[in-house]
C-alpha positions in Angstrom: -6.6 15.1 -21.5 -5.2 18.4 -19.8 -3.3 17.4 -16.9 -3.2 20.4 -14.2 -0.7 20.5 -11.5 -2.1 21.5 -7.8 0.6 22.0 -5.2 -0.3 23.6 -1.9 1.3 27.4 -1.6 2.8 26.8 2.2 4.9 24.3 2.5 4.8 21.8 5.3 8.0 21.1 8.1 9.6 18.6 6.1 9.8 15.0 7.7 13.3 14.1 8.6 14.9 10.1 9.1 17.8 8.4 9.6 17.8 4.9 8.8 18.0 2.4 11.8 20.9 -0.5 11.9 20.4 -4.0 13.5 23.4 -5.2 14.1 23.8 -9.1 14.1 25.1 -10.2 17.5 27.4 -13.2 16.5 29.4 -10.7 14.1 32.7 -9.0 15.4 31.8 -5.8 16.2 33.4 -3.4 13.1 31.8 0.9 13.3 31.2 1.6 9.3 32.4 5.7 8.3 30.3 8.5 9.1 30.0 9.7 5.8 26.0 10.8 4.5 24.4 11.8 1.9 20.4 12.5 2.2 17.7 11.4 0.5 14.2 13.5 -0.9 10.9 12.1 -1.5 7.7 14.4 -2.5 6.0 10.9 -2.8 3.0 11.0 -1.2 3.3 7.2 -0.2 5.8 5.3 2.1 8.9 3.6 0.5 10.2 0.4 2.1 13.4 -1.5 2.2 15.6 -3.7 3.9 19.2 -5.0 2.8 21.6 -7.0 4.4 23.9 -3.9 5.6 26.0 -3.7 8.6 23.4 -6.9 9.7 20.3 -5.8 8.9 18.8 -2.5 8.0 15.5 -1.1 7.5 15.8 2.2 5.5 12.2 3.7 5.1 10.6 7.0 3.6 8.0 8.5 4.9 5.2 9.4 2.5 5.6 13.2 1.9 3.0 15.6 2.7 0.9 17.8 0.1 3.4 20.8 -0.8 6.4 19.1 1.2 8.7 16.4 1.5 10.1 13.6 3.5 14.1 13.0 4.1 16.0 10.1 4.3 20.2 10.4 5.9 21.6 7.2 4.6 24.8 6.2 6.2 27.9 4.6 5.0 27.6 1.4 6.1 29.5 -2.0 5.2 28.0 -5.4 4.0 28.9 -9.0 6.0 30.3 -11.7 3.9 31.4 -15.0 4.9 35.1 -16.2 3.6 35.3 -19.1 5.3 38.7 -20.5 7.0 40.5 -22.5 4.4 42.2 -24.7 7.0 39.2 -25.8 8.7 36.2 -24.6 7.0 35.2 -22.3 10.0 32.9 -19.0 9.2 34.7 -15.9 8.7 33.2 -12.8 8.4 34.9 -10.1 7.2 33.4 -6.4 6.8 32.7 -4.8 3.1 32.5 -1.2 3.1 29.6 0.5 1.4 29.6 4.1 0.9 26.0 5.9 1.3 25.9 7.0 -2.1 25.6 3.9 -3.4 23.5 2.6 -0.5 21.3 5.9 -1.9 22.1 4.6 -5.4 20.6 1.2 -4.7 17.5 2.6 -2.8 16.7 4.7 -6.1 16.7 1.4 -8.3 15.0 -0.5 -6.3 12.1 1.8 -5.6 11.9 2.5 -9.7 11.9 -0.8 -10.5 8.9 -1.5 -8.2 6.6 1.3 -9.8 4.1 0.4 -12.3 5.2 2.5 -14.9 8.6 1.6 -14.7 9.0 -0.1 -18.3 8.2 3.2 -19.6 11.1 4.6 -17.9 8.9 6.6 -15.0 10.1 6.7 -11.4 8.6 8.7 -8.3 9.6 11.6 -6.9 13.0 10.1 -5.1 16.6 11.3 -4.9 19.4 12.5 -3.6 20.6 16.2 -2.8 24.0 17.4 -2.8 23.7 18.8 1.0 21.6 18.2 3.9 18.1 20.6 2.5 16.7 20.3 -1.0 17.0 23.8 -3.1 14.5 24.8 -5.0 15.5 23.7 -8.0 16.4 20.0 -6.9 12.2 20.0 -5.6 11.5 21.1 -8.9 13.6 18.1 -10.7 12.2 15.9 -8.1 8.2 17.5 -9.1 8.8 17.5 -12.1 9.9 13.6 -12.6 7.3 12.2 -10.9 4.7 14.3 -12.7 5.6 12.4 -15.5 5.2 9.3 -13.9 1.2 10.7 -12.3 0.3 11.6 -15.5 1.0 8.6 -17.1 -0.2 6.8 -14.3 -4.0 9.0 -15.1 -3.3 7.8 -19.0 -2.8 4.3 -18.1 -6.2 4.4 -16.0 -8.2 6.4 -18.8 -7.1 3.1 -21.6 -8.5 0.4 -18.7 -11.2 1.9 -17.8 -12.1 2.5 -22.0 -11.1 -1.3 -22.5 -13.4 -1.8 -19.6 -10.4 -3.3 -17.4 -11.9 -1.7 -14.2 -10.4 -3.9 -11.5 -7.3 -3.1 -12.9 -7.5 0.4 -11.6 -5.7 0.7 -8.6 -5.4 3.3 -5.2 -1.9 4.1 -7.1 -3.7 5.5 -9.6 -5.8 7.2 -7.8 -3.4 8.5 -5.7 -1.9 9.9 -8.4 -5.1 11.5 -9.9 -6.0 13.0 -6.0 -2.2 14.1 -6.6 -2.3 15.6 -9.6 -6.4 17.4 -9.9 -7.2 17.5 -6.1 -10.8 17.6 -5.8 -11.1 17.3 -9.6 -10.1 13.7 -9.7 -13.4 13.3 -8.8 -14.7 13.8 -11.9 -12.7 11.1 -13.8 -15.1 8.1 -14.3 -12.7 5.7 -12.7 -12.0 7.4 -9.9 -14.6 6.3 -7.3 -13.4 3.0 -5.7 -16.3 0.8 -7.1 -17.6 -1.8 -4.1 -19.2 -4.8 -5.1 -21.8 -6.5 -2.4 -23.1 -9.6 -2.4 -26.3 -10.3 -2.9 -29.0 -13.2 -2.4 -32.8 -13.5 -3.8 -35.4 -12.9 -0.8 -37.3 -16.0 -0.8 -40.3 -14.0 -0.5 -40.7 -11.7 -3.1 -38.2 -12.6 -5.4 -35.5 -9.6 -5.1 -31.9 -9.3 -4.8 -31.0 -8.1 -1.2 -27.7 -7.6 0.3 -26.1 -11.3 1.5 -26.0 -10.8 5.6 -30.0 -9.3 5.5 -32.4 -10.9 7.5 -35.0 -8.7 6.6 -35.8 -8.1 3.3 -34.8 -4.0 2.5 -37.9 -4.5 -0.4 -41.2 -6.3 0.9 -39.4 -6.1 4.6 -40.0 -9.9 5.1 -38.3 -11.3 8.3 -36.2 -14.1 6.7 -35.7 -15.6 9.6 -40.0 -16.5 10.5 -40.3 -17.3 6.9 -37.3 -20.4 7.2 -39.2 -21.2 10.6 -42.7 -20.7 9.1 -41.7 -23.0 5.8 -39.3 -25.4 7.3 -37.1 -24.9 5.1 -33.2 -25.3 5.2 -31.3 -22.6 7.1 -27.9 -23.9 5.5 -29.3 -22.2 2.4 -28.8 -19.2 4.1 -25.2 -18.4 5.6 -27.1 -15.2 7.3 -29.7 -17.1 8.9 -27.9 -20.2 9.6 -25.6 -17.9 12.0 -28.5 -16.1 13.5 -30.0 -19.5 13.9 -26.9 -20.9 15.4 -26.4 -17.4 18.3 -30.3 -17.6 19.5 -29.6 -21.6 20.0 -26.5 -20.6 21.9 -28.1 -17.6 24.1 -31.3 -19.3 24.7 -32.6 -23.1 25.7 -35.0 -22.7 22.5 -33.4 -25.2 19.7 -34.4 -24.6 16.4 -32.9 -27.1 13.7 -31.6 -27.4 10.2 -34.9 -27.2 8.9 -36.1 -24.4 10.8 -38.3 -26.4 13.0 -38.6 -25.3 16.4 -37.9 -28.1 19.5 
């Protein structure tokens, strides 16, 4: 299957963040370096994560848009551990430093080991730059890695969908088939998100019918006269049974289980 690459001609503003820090009040109060290094995505979903640094730390990239990307500044920060006092057994924290690159390091593991087609050594669109704006050639790296990783993800859908492992298709994939065809993902047979309704048998005619009718969408019976008309149990019914249960509520009118007015 011939892959073909769609990237819009003008690129976007880029989106810009720097990762907020919690710090944890009952620690002594220590300021981590200033050093930076930035982070890239062209992943057109969000990446989330939160680690333990400087107390807590939510370090987040924004899902990039078509023909763009989204940055990341990660700070150097420092991680808390707890040596406690030998004499009496007191908490002591003491800072460990963390430089950014290996915060941005971690961040790059962590978010290729959480892709599907990581055992097959693919990884999104993610890393870092040596200044503070991607070159071109550093966006083409970054495009170029994760159209590996969208085109497998297209090949992995095409072998479920032939083994007939439908629900196993997920909006990743089809993210990545939007991604990589545009409007021509369309045309791949797994591509529309199938939706599966429940259905009943109209008591009347015989025919399936979507579960919450009360009229029947093929001979137009009103469900609800033919349970009162028949007696017959409206717990069979969850549809009904709730209609049954709101008109008993709004009105004086009592209707029971069996559909018999009183």
């Amino acid at each position: 299957m011939q892959i073909t690459e769609v990237i819009q001609s003008t690129p976007l503003m880029p989106i810009i963040e720097h990762a907020p820090t919690r710090r944890l009040e009952v620690l002594p109060t220590v300021v981590p370096g200033v050093g930076h290094v930035t982070m890239v995505s062209i992943y057109p979903g969000v990446l989330f994560r939160r680690i333990r640094h400087n107390g807590m730390t939510d370090y987040r990239m924004a899902a990039a848009p078509r023909g763009s990307y989204s940055a990341l500044v990660v700070y150097d920060t420092q991680e808390w551990l707890n040596r406690p006092d030998p004499t009496d057994g007191k908490p002591n924290w003491i800072p460990a430093p963390i430089p950014a690159s290996v915060v941005a390091q971690s961040l790059l593991t962590i978010w290729a080991r959480n892709t599907l087609g990581n055992k097959s050594g693919y990884a999104p669109g993610v890393g870092v730059i040596a200044g503070d704006e991607p070159t071109p050639q550093e966006l083409k790296s970054l495009r170029t890695m994760q159209d590996n990783l969208f085109n497998w993800y297209i090949l992995d859908a095409n072998g479920k969908h032939l083994k007939g492992e439908a629900t196993e298709i997920n909006e990743i994939h089809r993210m990545a088939a939007l991604e990589m065809l545009a409007h021509g993902a369309e045309k791949l047979p797994w591509y529309p998100k199938m939706i599966f309704t429940e259905v009943k048998v109209c008591l009347a005619c015989g025919k399936q019918i979507e579960s919450r009718a009360l009229v029947c969408s093929e001979c137009k019976t009103n469900l609800i006269d033919w349970y009162i008309k028949y007696g017959l149990d409206v717990n069979a019914d969850p549809a009904v049974k709730d209609f049954v249960a709101k008109m008993n509520t709004k009105s004086g009118q009592r209707i029971d289980k069996k559909g018999q007015e009183s």
